[in-house]
C-alpha positions in Angstrom: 17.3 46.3 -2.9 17.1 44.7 -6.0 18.4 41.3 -6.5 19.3 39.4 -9.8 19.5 35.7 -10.0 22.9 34.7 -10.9 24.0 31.6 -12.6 25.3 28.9 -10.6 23.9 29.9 -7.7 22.3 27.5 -5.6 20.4 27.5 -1.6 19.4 24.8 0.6 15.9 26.8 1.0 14.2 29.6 0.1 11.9 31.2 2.5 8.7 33.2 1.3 8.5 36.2 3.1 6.8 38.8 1.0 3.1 38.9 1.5 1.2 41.7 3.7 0.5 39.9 6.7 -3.5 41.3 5.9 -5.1 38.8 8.5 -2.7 39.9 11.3 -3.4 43.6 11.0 -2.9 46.2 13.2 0.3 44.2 14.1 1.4 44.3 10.7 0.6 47.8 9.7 4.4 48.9 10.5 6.2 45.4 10.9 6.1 42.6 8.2 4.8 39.5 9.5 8.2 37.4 9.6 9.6 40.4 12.0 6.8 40.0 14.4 8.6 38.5 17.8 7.9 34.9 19.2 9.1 34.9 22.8 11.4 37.9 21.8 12.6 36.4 18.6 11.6 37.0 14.9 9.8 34.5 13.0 12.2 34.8 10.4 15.2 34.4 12.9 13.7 31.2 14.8 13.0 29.9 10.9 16.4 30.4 10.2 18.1 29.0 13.4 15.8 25.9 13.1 17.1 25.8 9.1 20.6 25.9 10.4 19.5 23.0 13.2 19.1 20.9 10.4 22.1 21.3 8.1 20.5 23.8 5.8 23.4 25.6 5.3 22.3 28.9 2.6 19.1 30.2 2.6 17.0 32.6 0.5 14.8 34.5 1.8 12.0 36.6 -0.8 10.9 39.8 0.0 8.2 42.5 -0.9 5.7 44.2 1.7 8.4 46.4 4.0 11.3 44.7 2.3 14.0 47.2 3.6 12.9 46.2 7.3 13.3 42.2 6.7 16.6 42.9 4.8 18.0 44.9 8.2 18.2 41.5 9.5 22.2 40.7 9.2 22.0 37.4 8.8 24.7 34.9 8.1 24.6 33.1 4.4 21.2 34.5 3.9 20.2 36.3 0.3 17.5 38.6 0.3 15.2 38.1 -3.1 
């Protein structure tokens, strides 16, 4: 999906998720690296809860390497870049 900036827009963080995830290959072959699980949960969903733990309220998140699997995350005020 292809996102355009729009005016007035404005997060509480923006999360870099868009690189390859090279140095945690085979693991990463198939799954981006903020999908991989820590104790059962994504990385990107822990970062996220702990985000919302601390009043960050909006979030964006960039994407890139398998984008169309980190964006089937439906997550609450959360913009895919």
């Amino acid at each position: 999906m292809l996102y355009m900036y729009q005016k007035n827009q404005s997060f509480d963080s923006i999360i870099l998720a868009g690189g390859f995830g090279k140095r945690l290959s085979p693991l990463t072959d198939s799954l981006p690296k903020p999908m991989l699980p820590i104790a059962e949960v994504s990385a990107l969903t822990r970062i996220i809860s702990l985000l919302r733990e601390h009043n960050f309220k909006k979030s964006a998140v960039t994407t890139m390497y398998l984008a169309e699997k980190i964006e089937s995350l439906k997550l609450e005020n959360v913009e895919f870049i």
